[in-house]
DSSP file (Angstrom, degrees, kcal/mol; ACC not computed):
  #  RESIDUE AA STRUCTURE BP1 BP2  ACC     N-H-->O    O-->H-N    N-H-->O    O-->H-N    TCO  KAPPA ALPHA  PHI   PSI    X-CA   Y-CA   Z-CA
    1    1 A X     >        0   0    0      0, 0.0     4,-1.1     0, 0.0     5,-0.1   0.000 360.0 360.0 360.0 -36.8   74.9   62.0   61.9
    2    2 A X  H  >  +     0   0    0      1,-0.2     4,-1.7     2,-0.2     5,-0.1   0.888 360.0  56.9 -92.4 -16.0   73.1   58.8   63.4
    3    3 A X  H  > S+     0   0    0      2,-0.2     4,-1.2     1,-0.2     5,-0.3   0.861 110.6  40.7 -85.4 -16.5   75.4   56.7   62.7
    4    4 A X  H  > S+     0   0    0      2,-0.2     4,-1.8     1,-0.2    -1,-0.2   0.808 116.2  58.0 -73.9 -15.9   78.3   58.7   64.7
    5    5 A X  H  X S+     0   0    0     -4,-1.1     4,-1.4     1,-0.2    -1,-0.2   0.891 105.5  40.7 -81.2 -31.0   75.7   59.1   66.9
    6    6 A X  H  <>S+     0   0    0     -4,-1.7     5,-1.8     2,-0.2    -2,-0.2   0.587 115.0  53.8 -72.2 -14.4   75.1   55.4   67.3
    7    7 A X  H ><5S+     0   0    0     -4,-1.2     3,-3.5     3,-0.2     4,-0.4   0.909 104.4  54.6 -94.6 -55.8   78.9   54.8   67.4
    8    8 A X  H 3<5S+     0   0    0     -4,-1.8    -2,-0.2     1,-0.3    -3,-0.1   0.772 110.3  47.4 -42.4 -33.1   79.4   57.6   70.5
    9    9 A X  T 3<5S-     0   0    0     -4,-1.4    -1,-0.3    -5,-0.0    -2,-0.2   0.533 128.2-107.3 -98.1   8.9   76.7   55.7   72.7
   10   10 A X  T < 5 -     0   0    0     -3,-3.5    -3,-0.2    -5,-0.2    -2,-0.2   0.989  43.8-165.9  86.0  63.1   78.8   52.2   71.6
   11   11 A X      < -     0   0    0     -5,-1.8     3,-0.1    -4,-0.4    38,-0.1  -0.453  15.0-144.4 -73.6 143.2   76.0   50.9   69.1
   12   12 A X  S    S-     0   0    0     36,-0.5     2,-0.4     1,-0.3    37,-0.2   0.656  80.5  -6.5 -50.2 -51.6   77.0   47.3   68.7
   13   13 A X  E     +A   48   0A   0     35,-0.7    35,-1.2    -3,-0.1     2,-0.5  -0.950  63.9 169.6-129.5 146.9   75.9   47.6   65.2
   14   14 A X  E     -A   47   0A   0     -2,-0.4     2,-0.3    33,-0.2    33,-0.2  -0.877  13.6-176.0-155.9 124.2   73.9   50.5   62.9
   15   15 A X        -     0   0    0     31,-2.8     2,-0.3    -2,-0.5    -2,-0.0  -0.618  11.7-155.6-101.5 172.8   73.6   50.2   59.1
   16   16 A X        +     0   0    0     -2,-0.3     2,-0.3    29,-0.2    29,-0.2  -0.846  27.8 152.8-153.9 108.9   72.1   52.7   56.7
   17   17 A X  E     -B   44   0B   0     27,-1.1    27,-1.6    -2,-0.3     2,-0.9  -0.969  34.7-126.6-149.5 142.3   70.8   51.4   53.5
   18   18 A X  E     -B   43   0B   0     -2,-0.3    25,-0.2    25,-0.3    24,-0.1  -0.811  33.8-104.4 -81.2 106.7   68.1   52.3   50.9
   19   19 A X        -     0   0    0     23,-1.2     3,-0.1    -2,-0.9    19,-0.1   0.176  20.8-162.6 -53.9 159.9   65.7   50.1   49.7
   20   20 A X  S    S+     0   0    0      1,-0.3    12,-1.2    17,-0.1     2,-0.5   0.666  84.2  15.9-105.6 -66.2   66.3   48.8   46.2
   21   21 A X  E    S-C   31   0C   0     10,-0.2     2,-0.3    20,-0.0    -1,-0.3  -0.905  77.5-176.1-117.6 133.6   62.6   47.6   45.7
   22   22 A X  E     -C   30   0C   0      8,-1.8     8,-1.8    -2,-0.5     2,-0.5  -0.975  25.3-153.7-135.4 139.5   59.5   48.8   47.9
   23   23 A X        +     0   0    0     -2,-0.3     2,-0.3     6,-0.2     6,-0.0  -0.936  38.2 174.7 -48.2  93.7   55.7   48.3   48.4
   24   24 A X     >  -     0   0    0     -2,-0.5     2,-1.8     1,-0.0     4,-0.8  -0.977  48.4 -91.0-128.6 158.3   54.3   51.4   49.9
   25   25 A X  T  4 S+     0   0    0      1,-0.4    -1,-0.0    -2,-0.3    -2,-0.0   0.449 110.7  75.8 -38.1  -5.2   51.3   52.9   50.8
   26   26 A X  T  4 S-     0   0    0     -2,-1.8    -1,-0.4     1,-0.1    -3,-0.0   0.528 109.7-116.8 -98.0  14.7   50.8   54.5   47.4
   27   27 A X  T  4 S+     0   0    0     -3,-0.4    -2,-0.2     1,-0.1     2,-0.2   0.702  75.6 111.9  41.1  48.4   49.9   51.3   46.4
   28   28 A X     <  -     0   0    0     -4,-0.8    -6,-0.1    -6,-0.0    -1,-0.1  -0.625  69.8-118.5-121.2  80.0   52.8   50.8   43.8
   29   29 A X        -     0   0    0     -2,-0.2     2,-0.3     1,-0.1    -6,-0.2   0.019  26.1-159.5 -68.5 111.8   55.7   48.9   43.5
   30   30 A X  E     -C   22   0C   0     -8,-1.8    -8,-1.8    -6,-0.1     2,-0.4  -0.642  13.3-174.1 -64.1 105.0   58.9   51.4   43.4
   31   31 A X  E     -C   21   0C   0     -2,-0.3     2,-0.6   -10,-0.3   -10,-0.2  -0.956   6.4-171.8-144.5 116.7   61.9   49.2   41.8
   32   32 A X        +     0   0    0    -12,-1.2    -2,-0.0    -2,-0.4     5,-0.0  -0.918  19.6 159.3-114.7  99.8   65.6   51.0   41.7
   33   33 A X        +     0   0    0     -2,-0.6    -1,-0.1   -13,-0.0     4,-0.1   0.317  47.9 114.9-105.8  10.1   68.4   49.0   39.6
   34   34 A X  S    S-     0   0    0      1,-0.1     4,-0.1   -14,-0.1    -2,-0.1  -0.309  77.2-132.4 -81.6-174.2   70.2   52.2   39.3
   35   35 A X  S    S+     0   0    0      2,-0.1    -1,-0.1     0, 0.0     2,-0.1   0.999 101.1  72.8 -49.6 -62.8   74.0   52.7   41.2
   36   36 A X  S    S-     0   0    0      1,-0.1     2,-0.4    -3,-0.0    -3,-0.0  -0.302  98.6-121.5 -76.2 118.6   72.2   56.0   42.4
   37   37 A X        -     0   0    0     -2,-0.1    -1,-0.1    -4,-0.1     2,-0.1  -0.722  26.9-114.9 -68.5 113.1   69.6   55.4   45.0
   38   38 A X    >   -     0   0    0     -2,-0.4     3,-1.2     1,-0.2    -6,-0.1  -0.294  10.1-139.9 -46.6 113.6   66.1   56.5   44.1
   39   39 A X  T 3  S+     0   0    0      1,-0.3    -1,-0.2    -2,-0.1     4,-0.1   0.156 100.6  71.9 -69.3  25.7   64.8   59.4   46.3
   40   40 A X  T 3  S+     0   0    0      2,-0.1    -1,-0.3     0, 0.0    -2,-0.1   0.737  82.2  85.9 -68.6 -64.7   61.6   57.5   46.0
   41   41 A X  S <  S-     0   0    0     -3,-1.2   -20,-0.0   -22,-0.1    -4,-0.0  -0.143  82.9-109.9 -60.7 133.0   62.8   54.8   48.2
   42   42 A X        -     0   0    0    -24,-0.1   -23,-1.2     1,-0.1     2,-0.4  -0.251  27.3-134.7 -48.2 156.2   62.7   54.7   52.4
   43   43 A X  E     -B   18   0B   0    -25,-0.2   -25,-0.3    -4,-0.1     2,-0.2  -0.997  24.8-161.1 -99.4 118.7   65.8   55.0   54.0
   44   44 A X  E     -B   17   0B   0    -27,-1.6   -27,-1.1    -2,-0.4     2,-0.3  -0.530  11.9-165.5 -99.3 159.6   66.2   52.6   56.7
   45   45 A X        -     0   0    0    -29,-0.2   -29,-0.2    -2,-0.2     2,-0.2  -0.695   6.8-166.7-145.0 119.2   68.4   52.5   59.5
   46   46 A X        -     0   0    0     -2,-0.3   -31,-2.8   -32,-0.0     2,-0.3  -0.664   3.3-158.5 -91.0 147.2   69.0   49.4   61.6
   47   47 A X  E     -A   14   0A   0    -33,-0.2   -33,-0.2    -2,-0.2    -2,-0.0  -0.733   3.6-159.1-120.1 148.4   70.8   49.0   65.3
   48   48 A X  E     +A   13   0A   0    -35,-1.2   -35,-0.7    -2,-0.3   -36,-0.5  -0.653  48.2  83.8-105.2  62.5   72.2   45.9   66.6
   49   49 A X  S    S-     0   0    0      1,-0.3     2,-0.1   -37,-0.2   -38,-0.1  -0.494  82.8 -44.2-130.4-152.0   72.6   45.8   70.2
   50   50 A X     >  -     0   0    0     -2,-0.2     4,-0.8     1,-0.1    -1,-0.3  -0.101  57.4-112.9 -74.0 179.5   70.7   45.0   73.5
   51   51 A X  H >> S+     0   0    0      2,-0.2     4,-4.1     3,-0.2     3,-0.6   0.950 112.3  55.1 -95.9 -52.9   67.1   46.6   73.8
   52   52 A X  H 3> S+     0   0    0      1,-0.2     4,-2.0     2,-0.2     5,-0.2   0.846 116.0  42.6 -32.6 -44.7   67.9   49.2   76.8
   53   53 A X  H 3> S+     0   0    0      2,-0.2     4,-1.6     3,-0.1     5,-0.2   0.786 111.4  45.2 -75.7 -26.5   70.6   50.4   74.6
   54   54 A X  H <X S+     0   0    0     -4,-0.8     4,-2.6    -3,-0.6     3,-0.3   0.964 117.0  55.8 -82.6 -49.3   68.8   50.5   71.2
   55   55 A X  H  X S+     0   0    0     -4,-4.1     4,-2.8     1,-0.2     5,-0.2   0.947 111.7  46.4 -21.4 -63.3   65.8   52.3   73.8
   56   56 A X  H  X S+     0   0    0     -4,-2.0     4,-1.6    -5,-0.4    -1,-0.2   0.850 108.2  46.8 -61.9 -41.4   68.4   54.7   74.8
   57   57 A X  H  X S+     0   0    0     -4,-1.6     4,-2.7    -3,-0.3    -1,-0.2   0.949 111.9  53.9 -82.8 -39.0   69.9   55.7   71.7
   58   58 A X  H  X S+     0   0    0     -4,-2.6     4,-0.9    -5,-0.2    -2,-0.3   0.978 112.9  44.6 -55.5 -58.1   66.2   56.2   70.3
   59   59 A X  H  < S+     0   0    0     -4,-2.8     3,-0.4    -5,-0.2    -1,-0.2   0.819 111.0  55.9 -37.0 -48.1   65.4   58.6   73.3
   60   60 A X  H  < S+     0   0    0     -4,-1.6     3,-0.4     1,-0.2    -1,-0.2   0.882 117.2  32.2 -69.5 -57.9   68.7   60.3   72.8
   61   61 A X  H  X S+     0   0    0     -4,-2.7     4,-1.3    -5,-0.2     3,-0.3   0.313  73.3 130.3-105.6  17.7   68.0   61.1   69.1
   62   62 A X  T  < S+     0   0    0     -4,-0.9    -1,-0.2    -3,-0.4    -2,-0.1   0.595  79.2  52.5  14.1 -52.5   63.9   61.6   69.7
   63   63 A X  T >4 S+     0   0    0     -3,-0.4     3,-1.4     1,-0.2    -1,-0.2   0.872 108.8  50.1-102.1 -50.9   64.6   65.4   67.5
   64   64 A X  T 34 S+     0   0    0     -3,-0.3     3,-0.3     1,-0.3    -2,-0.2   0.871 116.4  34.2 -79.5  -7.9   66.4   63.6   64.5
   65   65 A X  T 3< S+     0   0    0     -4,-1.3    -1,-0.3    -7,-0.2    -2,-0.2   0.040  78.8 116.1-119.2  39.7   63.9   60.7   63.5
   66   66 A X  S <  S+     0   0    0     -3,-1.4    -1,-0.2    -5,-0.2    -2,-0.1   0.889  79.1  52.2 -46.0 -40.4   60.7   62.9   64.5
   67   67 A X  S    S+     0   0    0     -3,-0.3    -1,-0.1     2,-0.0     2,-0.1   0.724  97.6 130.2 -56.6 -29.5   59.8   62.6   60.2
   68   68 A X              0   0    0      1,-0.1    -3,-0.0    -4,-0.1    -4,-0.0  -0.215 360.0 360.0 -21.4  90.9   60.3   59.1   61.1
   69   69 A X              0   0    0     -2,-0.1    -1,-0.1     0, 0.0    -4,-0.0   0.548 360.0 360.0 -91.7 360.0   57.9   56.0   60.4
């Protein structure tokens, strides 16, 4: 859903990936060698564009990354 959403406002770029190994608050290091991404790990999602536009699409989709951090 965000990334079609990121493609409809002309995103230059938007990845989705899952951390392999993470430091997180729980003060524990989290390390995933499997194929299958650990539902342990953040999910990130990164934009590539201009800042107005990456502004815009974050405003636009406000309701899906509310969980967000």
């Amino acid at each position: 859903m965000l990334l079609k959403k990121a493609k409809q406002l002309g995103i230059e770029q938007a990845v989705i990936f899952t951390a392999k190994s993470v430091y997180l608050s729980s003060g524990r290091i989290i390390a995933n060698i499997s194929e299958i991404p650990s539902t342990q790990n953040p999910v990130y999602l990164e934009l590539v564009d201009d800042y107005d536009k990456v502004m815009t699409y974050l405003r636009m989709n406000k309701y899906l990354l509310a969980d967000a951090r």
